[in-house]
N, C-alpha and C positions, 0 to 999 in steps of 0.2 A: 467336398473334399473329405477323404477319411482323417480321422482325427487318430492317432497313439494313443494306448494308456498309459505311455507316457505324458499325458495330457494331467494325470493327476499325481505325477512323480514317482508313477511305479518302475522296477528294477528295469535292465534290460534282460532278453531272454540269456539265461544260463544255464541251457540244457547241455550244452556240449562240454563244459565244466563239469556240469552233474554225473553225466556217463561216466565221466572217468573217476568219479568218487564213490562206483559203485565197489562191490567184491563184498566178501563175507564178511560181518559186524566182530569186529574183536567184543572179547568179553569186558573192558574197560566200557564199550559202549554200550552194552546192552546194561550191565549195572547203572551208567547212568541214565537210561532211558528208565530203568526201574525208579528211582531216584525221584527224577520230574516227575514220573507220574502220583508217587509218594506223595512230591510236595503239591501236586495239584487238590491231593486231599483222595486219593483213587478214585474218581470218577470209574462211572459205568460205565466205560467205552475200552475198548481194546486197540493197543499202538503195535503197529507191526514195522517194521525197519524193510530197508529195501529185499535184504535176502530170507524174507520171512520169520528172523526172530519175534516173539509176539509178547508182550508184555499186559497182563489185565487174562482172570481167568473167563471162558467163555459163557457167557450172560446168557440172555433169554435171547430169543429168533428175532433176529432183527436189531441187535444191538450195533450201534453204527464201532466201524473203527478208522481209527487215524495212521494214515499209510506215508509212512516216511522215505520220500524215494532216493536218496542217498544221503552220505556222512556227513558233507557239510551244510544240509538242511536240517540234521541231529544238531552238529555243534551249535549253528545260526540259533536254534531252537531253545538251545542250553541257555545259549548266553543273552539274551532278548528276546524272547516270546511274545512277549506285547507287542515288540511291532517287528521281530521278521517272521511269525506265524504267517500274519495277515500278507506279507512280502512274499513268500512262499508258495502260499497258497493260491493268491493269485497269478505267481508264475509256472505252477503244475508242479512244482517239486513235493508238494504236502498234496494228499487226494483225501478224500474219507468215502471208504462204502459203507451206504445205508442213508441217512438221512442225514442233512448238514446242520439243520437246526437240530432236531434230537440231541445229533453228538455237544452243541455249545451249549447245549441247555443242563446235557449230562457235567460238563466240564463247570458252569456254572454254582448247579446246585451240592456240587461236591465241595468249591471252592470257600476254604477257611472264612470268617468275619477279618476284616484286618486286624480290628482291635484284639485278636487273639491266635495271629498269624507265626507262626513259628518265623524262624532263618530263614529256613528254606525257602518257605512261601514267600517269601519276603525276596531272595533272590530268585523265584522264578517269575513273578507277577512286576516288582516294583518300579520295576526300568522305566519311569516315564520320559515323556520328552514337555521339557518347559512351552507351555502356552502360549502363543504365539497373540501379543496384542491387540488388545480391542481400542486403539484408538482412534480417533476421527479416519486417518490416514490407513493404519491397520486394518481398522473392521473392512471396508473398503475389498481391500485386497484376497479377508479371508472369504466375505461375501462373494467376491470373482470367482474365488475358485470353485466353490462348488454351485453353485445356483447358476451361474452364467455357463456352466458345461453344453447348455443350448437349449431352447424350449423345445425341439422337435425330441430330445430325447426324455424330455419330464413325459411330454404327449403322451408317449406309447403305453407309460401303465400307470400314468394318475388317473383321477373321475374324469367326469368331462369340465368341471369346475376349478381343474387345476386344484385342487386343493392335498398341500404338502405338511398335513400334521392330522394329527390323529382324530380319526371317527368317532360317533359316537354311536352305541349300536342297543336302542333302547328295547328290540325286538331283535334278535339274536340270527335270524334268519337274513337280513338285510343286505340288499347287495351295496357295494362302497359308495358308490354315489348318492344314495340315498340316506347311507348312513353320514355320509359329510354335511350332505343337507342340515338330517337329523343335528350335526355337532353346533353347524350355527345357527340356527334356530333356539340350541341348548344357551349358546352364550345370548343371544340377542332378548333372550325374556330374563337371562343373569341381568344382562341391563335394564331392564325394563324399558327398551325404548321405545316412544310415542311419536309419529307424524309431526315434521316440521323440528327434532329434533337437531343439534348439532353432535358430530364425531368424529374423534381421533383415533387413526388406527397407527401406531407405529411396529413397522416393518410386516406390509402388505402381503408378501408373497406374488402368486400373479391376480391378485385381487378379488379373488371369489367370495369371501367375505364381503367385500367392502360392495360388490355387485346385490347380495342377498340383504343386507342391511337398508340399503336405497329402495330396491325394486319390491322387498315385503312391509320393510317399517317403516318406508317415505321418511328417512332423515338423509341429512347433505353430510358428507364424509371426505374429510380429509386425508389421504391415505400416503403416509412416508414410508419411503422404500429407498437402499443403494445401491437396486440389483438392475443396473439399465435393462438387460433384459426383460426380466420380468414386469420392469414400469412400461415398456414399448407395450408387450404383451396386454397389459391388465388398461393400456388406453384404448387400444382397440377392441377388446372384447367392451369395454362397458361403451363404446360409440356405434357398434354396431349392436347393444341391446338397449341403444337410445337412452345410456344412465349417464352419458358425461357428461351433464351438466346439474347431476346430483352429488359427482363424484369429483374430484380434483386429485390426482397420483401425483406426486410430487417425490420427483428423485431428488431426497436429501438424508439425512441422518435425523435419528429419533433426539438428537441434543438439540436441534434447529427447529426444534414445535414448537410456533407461534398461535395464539389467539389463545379464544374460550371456546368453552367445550362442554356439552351438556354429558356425555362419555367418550371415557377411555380407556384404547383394547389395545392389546396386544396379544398375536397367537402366536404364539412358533419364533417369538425374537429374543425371548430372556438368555435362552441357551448361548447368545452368540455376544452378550454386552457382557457378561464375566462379574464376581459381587466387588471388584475394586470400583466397579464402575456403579453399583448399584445405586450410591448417592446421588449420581450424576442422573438418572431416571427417574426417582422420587421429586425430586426438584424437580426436575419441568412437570411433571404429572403433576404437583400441587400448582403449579405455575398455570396450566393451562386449565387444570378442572374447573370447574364451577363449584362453586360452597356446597349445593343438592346436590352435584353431579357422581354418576356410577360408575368405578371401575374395575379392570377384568382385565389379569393376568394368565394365560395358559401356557403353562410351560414343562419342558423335559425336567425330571428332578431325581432328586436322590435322599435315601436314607440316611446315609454318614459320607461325609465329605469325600470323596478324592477325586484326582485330577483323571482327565479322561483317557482312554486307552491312546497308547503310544500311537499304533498306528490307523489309529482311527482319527488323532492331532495330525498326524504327518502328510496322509493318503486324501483323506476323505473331509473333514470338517476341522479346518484350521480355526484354532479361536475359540473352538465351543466349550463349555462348561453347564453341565446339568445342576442346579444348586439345589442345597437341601432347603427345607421350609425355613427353620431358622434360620441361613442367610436371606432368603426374599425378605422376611420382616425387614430386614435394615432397607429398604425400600418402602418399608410404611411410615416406619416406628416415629423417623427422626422429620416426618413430614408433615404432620398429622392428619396422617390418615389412615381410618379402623376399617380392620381388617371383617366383614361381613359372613363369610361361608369360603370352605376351604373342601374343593370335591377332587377325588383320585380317580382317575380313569385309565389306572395301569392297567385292566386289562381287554380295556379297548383299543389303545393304541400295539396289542399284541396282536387284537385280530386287524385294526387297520393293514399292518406290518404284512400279515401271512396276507391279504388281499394284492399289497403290493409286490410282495414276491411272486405269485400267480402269475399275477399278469405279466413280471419283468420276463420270467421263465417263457412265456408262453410270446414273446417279439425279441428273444433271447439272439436268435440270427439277426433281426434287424439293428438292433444293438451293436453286434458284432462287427456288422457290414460298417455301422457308423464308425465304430472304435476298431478293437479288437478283441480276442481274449482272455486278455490280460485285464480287461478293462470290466468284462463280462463275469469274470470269477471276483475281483476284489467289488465289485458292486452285488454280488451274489452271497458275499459271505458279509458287508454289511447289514441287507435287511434280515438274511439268517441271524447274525449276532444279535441287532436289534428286539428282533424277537425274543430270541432266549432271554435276554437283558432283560424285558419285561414280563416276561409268563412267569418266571423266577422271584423276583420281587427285588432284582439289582439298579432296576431305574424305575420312576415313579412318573407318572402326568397329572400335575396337579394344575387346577384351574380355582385362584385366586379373587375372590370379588371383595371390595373393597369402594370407601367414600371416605367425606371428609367428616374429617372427627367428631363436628359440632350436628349432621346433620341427620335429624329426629323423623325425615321424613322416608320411612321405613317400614316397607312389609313387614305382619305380623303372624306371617309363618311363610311356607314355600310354597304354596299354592300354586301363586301365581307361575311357576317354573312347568306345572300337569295341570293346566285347567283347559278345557273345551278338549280334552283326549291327549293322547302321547302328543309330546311336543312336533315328531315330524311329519304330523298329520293338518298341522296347523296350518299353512301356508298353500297345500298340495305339492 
């Protein structure tokens, strides 16, 4: 059955509205189009309004512009850009010719530091929408919405490993599959794990990880997950690569980790527990570690606090917050446990990103045929935004390794991370 993009709470279609919002741009409006772009900091890109007014003088060949196709996609614009952009766009009323990532990458690196944001900026950017809860009950629900949208549609342009965070791309030519390999291979010598070891993963994904951890390093892994889907998923791939009985996927939440644990990971889940909650993860991480035991945090992150875009909370990932390094500390500090090596891989999860847009682009009708699109442009202008977000330097991937305070038993340089050749050579 076809699924709406309404599926992820987008508008309904308002083009028959639109048409009649068209006609010549009074000058009130085209001043304030000059205005926005002002307070955007004048980005390189040029806005044209539906009857060809053009605001932004004309750049070098090839410079994308943003095509307003009628008035009350201007006002919408005016008065919430954070999140009726992305409402807009994916209902066809906002278009850009030339390239979509260029143009948010343009709109990015023009964009003020907040800490030195005028009014303006302040009224074009600030509108957020409060964060929708991470608790027991909450996470839950925000996990539903985007991860459970269906495995056949992650299918079409992840690896073949299902793997939903960032690569790691230690020869620059690599195609994704192999750089995701490359990424856990990277974390599984962070851990240094050895044969017969024990492992906690909290919030599995469809379990690619917890498959290459078993079938390269022979340890047994615990893997919590609240995304039924993806636990149906990540049982059957590891029982048809004869690893279930190294593995145990267990649909529960990261606050229900029982036992001991020689390591513990986490890839792709801090975004989604929020730093109110972040005591509540230190705890059980002291709770189940082991005294010698290694652990490894990868997560989206940020330079200077704030909360995540309007509609990127609303549309796309309810719940999420990228935190900066010093909130994760409060995750060690009050736990004790020292914090080992702190690596950024911002702009490898740029190229993961341009990987995943390829491919979304290239089963774009199949997409369609599932959804609509509606469905096909506001997931089009995600991984475009995501990208710009990190080629730019506005989101960060940082991967955190970490033990317990007392414990002495610790490599004396990073060797062991590059020994016997590049890490994704290791394993084949």
């Amino acid at each position: 059955m076809k699924r709406e993009g309404s599926y992820l709470g987008l508008p309904e279609d308002v083009s028959a509205r639109a048409r009649r919002g068209r006609g010549r741009s009074t000058g009130l409006e085209q001043w304030l189009l000059r205005r926005l772009r002002e307070a955007m900091g004048n980005p390189a890109v040029r806005v044209t309004l539906w009857d060809g007014y053009t605001a932004g003088e004309p750049g070098a060949r090839g410079q994308p512009t943003l095509v307003i196709g009628d008035r009350s996609a201007l006002w919408r614009l005016l008065t919430n850009p954070g999140l009726n952009f992305g409402d807009d766009y994916s209902a066809g009323r906002l278009n850009v010719e030339g390239s979509l990532t260029a143009l948010l990458e343009a709109v990015y690196r023009a964009r003020p530091n907040p800490a030195d944001s005028t009014l303006a900026y302040r009224l074009a950017f600030s509108r957020r929408l409060r964060r929708r809860p991470n608790s027991l009950a909450g996470s839950r629900g925000n996990i539903h919405h985007h991860y459970d949208i269906g495995n056949d549609f992650y299918r079409m342009w992840l690896d073949p490993d299902m793997a939903y965070t960032c690569a790691y791309y230690p020869q620059p030519d690599m195609d994704l599959g192999a750089a995701q390999r490359a990424k856990m291979e990277h974390i599984c010598r962070k851990l240094r794990l050895r044969p017969g070891q024990t492992v906690v993963e909290a919030g599995c994904g469809w379990g690619g990880l917890s498959r290459y951890m078993a079938s390269h390093h022979g340890v047994r892994v615990a893997a919590y997950n609240i995304s039924p889907q993806q636990i149906t998923y990540a049982r059957q791939r590891a029982q048809a690569d004869g690893l279930d009985h190294r593995i145990d996927y267990i649909e529960d939440d990261y606050r229900n980790i029982r036992g001991d644990y020689d390591a513990f990971v986490s890839v792709g889940m801090l975004e989604h527990v929020g730093p109110e909650h972040f005591g509540e993860l230190g705890a059980v991480i002291r709770r189940c570690l082991k005294p010698a035991g290694l652990g490894l945090i990868h997560s989206i992150g940020q330079n200077c606090s704030e909360p995540m875009n309007a509609w990127v909370e609303k549309r796309i990932f309810p719940g999420a917050y990228p935190p900066t390094l010093a909130e994760m500390t409060t995750i060690f500090e009050p736990n004790e446990l020292t914090v080992l090596d702190v690596e950024n891989l911002r702009l490898h999860y740029a190229r993961t990103l341009q990987h995943w847009l390829e491919r979304f682009e290239g089963r774009r009708d199949d997409v369609r045929q599932m959804f609509d699109e509606k469905f096909v442009r506001a997931w089009r202008l995600y991984l475009a935004a995501s990208i710009a977000n990190f080629s730019t330097g506005w989101l960060q991937l940082f991967q955190v390794a970490f033990t317990g305070a007392r414990n002495n038993a610790l490599p004396e340089s990073r060797a062991h991370l590059y020994q016997n050749g590049p890490s994704f050579q290791a394993h084949g």
